[in-house]
N, C-alpha and C positions, 0 to 999 in steps of 0.2 A: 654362344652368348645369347641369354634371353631379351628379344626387346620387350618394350612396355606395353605393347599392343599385346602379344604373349603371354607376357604375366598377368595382365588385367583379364585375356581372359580364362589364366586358372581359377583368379582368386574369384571372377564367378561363378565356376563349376563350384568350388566349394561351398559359394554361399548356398547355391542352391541346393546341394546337399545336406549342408545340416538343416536348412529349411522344411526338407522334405521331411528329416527326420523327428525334430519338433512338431510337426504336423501328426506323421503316425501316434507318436505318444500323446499328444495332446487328446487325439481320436479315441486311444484304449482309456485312458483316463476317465473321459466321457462314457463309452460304454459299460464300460466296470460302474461307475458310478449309477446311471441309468440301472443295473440289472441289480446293483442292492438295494436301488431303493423300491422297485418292484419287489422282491422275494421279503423285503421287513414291509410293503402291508398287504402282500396278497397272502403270505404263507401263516404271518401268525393266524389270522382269523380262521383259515381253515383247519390249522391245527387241534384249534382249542373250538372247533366245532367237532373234530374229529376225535378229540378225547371226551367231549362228552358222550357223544354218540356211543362208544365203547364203553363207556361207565353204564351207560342205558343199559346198553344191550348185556350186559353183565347181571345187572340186578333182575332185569326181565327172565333170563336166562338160569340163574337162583331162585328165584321165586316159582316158576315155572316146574322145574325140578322140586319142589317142595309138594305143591301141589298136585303132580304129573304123577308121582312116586305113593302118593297117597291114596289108601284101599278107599274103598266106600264108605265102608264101617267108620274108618277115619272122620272121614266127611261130616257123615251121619252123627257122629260122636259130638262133632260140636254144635251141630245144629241142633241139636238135643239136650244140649247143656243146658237145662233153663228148668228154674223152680216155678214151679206154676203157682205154689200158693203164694209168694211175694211178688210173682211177675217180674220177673229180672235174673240174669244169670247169678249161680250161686258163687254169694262173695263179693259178689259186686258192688256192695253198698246201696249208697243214695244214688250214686252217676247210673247206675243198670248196666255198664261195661267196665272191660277191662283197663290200666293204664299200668304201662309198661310189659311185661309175658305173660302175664293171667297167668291163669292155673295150670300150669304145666304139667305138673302131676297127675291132673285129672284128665287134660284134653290132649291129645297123643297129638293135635296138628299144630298149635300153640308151642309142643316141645321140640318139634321139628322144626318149626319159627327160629325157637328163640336158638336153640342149636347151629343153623343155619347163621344169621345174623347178629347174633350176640357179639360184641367188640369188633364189628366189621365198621362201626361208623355208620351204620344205614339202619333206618326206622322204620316198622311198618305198621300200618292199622289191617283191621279185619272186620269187614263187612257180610252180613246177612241179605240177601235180598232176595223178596220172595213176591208174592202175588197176590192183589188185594184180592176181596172176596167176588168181585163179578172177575175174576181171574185176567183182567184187562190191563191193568197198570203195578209198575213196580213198586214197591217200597223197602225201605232200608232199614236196619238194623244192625247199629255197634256192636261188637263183639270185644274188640281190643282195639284203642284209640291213643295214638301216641303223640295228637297234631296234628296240624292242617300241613300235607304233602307240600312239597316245592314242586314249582310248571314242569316240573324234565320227571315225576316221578311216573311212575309206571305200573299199570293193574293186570292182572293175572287171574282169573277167575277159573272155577269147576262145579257144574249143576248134579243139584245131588237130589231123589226123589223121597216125597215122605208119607207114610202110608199111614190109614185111619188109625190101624192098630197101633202104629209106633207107640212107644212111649217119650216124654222129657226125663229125664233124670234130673231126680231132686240132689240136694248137697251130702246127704245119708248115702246116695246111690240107689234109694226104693224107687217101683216103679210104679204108682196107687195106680195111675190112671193114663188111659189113652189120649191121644194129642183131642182127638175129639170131644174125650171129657172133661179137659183140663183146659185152663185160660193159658196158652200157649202164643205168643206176640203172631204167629201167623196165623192168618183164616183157612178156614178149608174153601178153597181154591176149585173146589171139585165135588161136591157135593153127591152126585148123584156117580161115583166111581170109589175106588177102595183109595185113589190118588188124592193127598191130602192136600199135598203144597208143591212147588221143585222151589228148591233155594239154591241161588247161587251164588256159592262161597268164594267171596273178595280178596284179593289180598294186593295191598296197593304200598308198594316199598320206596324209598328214594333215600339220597345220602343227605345227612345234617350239613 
């Protein structure tokens, strides 16, 4: 026979049993909660830091390969693209640049462009830049302008050398005259060497 003393004290083990047990769960409760609401604001930001970054390095790594893969000639081709008797790339209009792929026909690195990047969602301009005439400071020149880049886009550049003799090539394709004796947007840079100019060809891509 159980006395009362006895029974009172199971029914305290008990309590303190389930006490204990409430206790544990309450505690997983708490940490489970604590550790999701760390990973919703520590992990989204770094994700979506993490896919840009990859989208970067993606278009760097396109563009790169555009330009890397390209002879000199290439190079040279479009920096040479330019009518001297209007002073402005041929075709260009009134703007004196391209909008949208230029002449692709004409310029083999414009076709590598547009081949590259066409329907990918990503835009790119192309820049000339070459050397004013005390050969000290930079200056630029549009080539193909498609808009003002977004902060995340990304520039890729390759210096190409141009000699007195060079020619521009007019819109016909004739070659009348040397960069020297033609009104050609860069100075000779070098006057007293057969080195006309170095231009360093731009090309600066980002996603719309």
């Amino acid at each position: 026979m159980v006395t009362p003393r006895e029974r009172g004290q199971g029914d305290g083990s008990d309590r303190g049993q389930a006490h204990t047990l409430e206790g544990v769960t309450a505690a997983l409760i708490v940490v489970t909660s604590v550790v999701l609401a760390l990973q919703m604001t520590a992990v989204t930001p770094l994700t979506a830091s993490t896919a840009n970054q990859h989208i970067e390095t993606q278009e760097r790594a396109a563009a790169h390969g555009v330009l890397a893969t390209a002879s000199q000639e290439t190079l040279r081709g479009s920096a040479l693209y330019w009518n001297a008797t209007r002073a402005r790339f041929p075709g260009s209009g009134e703007r004196g640049f391209y909008v949208g792929s230029g002449p692709t026909e004409q310029v083999a690195l414009l076709d590598r462009l547009n081949q590259t990047f066409y329907g990918t969602g990503i835009a790119y301009n192309v820049r000339l830049v070459y050397l004013d005439a005390a050969g000290e400071e930079r200056r630029t020149r549009r080539l193909v302008y498609n808009g003002e880049p977004t902060e995340n886009a990304v520039i890729v550049r390759r210096s190409v050398t141009l000699y007195d003799n060079d020619h521009p090539v007019v819109a016909s394709g004739r070659t009348p005259r040397t960069l020297g004796e033609s009104a050609y947007f860069a100075p000779d840079a070098a006057p007293n060497s057969t080195v006309y100019n170095v231009v360093d060809v731009e090309v600066v891509v980002w996603r719309m």
